[in-house]
N, C-alpha and C positions, 0 to 999 in steps of 0.2 A: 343706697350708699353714695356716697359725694361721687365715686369716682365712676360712677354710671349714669352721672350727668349728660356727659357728652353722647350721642348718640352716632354709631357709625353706619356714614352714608352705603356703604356697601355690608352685606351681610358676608361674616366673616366666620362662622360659626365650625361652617363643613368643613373649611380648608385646615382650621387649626384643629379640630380632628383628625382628619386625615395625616396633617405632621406630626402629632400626637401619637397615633399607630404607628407611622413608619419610622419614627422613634422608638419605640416600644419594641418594634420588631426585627431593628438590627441592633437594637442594646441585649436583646436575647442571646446573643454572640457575643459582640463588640463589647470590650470595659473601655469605657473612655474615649476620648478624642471628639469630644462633644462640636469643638469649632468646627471639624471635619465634616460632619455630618449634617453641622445646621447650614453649610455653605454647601454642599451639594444638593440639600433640598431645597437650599434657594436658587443656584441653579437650574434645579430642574422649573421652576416657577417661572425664571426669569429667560426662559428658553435659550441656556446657552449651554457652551462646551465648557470641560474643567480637565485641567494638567495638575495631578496628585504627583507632588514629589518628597521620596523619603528614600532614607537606608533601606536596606531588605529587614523582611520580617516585624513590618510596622503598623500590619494589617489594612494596606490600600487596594490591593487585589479583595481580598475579601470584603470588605469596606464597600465596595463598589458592585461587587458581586449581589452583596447581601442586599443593596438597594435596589440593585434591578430584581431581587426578589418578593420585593415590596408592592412590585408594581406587576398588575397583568396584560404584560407587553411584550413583544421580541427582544430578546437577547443576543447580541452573539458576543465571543470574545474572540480575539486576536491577536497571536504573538509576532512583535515584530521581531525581525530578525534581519542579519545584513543581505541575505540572500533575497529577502521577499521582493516580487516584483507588481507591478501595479494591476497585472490583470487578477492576482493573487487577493485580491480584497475587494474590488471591483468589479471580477464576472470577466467573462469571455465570450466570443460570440464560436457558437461550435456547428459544424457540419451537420443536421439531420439527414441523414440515407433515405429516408421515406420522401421527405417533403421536395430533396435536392435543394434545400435553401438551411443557408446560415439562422440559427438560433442566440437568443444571447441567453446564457445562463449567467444569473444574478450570484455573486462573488456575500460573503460574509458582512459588506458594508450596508446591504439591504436590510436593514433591521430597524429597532425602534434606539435600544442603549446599547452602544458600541463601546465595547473595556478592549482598550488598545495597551497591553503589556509591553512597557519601556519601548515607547515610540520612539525614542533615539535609538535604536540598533537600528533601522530601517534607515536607507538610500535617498537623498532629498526625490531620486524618480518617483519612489514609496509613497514619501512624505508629501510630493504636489499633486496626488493621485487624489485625497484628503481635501485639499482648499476646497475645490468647489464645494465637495458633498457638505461638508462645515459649513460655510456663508450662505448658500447659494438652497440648501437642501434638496440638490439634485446629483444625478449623474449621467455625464454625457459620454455615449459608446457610439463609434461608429457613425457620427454622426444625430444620433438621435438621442432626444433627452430621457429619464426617466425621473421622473419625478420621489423626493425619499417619504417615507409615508408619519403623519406626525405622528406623537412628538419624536424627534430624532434629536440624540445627544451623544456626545462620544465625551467619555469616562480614558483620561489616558494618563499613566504613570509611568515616572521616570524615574532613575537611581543618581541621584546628586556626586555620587564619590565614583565609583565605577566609570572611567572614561574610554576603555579601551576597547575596539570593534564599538564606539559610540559616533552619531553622526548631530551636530548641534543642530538645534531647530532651528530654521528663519525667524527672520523678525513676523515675517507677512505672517507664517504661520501662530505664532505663539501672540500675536495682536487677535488671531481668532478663538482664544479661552476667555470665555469670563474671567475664571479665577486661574490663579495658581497658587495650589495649597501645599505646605511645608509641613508634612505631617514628622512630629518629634518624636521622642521616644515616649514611654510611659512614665509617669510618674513612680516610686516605689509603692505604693499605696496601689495604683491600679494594677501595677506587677504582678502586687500577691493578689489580687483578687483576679486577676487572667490568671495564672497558676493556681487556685485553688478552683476556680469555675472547671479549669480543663480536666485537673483531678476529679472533680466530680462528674465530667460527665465521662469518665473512662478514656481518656486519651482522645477522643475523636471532636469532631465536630459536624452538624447534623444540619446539613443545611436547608433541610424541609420541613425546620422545625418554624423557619420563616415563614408565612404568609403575604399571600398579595392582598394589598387590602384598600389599590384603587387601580381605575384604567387608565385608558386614554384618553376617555370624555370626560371622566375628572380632572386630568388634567389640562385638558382644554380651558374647560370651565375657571379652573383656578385661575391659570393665567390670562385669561378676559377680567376677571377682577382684580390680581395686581393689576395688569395694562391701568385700569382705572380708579388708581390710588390715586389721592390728592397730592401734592405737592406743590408749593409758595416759592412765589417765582425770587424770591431771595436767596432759597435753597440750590436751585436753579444754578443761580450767579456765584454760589457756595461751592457748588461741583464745577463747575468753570474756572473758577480760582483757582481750586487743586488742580486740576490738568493741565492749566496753563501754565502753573511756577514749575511745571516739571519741563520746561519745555526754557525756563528763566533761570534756572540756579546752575551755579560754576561748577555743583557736584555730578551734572547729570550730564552725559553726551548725547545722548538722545533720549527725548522726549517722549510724552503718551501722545497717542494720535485722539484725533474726537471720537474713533469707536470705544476708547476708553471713556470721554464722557458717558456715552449712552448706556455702556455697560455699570457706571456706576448709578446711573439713575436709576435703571433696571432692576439691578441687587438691591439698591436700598427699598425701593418700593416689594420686593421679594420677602425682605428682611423684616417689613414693619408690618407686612400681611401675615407674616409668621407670627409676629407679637403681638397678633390682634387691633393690631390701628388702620384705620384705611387713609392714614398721610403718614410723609415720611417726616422724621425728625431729622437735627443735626446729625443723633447718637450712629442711627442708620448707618447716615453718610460715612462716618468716620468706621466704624464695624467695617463695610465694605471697602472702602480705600486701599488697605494692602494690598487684599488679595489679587484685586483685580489690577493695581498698576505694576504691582513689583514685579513681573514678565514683561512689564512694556516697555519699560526704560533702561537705559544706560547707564550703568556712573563711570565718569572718567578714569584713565589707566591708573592717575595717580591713587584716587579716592579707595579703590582697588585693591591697589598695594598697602594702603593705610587700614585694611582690614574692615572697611564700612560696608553695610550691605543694604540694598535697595531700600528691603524695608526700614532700616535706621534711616534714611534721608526721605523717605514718605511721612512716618511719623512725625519727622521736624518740622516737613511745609505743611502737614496739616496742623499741628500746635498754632504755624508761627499765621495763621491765616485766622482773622476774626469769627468767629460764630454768628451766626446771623440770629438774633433776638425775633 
């Protein structure tokens, strides 16, 4: 067939299997909300962190749950709350009576996917406990490091409307997600079909009806082959564009930094290992774009008050910027 002309330099077969399954096996639950889920699994390709934000009851907790079910790895989850303090997720070092020497007992952060439950109720003390382990994949106690064990991703959901006992993220911090995802409500259509799925399986929801169905040497593996997607250095200069008008237009006060370049080259190469291509396209680029700037910038007080929102002023500079042929 014509369109098996092209032959791809990287074999791509397992990985779009493996998203294939892990597809399959949070839509065993999940109706819908398909962009959610293909951006988390790109995420997890493109080894980065992701900030889920929606109303309550929009199934991002579960959402997130169900993926780290997919995988046969450590889990832990974590409720923030205003009280939490940083040894509360990070360990403490504790007295042993036998040895006469301090221990450090390793805190909830030790894991592989971290589901951080409305990371705004937590203390910025809470919240810069977080930086390193994020960037850095470590964590330093007492002086000594400990190294986080791979892959390591923290999954973390906020509530858009609820601002009260809320603590706003940093910039530094929220420059450290890949993405930020706007999860909406249902459509009527997938409504009924969440409502008829829960009637049928008798009110409950059975979450070992999940399988894991890769580890963590697959996913190592996988992302040594995104890392080694092609990409045309006009594409390059494509993603350059976009980050840089965000840093040029009168809508925006503050700009992406260049970890949002890289984060977009990352996802698009994430996004087109999904699709079976081992290069990335324009389409890629633009797929990725939102999600990954509209946490990074600013728009002016005015822009604001005139009811515009991030992603409406992403969308326009990526329109008003040429396609690279």
């Amino acid at each position: 067939m014509e369109e098996q002309v092209f032959q791809n330099r990287v074999d791509l077969n397992d990985l779009q299997q493996a998203v294939s399954s892990i597809k399959r096996e949070v839509n065993k639950i999940i109706v819908g909300q398909d962009d959610m889920i293909e951006l988390l699994i790109a995420a997890i390709l493109a080894d980065g962190h992701v900030l889920i934000e929606g109303v309550p009851g929009v199934a991002k907790t579960l959402t997130a749950k169900l993926l780290s079910k997919t995988m046969a790895i450590g889990f832990s989850r974590i409720q923030f709350t205003p009280d939490l303090m940083p040894s509360d997720i990070i360990g403490t070092s504790i007295f042993n009576l036998k040895t006469s020497e301090f221990e450090f007992k390793k805190g909830p952060l030790f894991s592989n996917i971290i589901l951080i439950d409305e990371i705004n109720r937590a203390p910025a003390k809470t919240q810069s406990a977080l930086f390193e382990a994020m960037e850095e994949r470590q964590i330093t106690v007492d002086g000594k490091t400990y190294p986080l064990t791979a892959p390591f991703l923290v999954l973390a959901t906020q509530n858009p409307i609820e601002h009260e006992g809320t603590y706003r993220l940093p910039e530094a911090q929220l420059d450290r997600f890949i993405f930020k995802i706007e999860v909406d409500y249902p459509s009527l259509e997938d409504e009924i079909k969440i409502i008829s799925e829960y009637h049928a399986r008798k009110n409950t929801v059975d979450l070992n009806s999940v399988n894991a169905v890769i580890n963590a040497a697959n996913v190592k593996d996988f992302r040594g082959k995104v890392s080694s997607l092609h990409i045309d250095a006009n594409l390059i200069s494509y993603i350059a564009k976009i980050v840089n008008q965000t840093r040029n237009n009168a809508s925006i006060y503050l700009g992406a930094s260049p970890r949002a370049s890289l984060s977009i080259l990352s996802a698009s190469k994430a996004i087109a290992a999904m699709r079976g291509r081992d290069f990335v396209t324009p389409d890629d680029i633009k797929f990725v774009s939102a999600p990954v700037l509209k946490h990074r910038i600013m728009l002016t007080p005015e822009k604001e008050m005139e009811g515009i929102s991030s992603k409406d002023v992403i969308k326009l500079i990526v329109e008003q910027i040429e396609v690279p042929r």
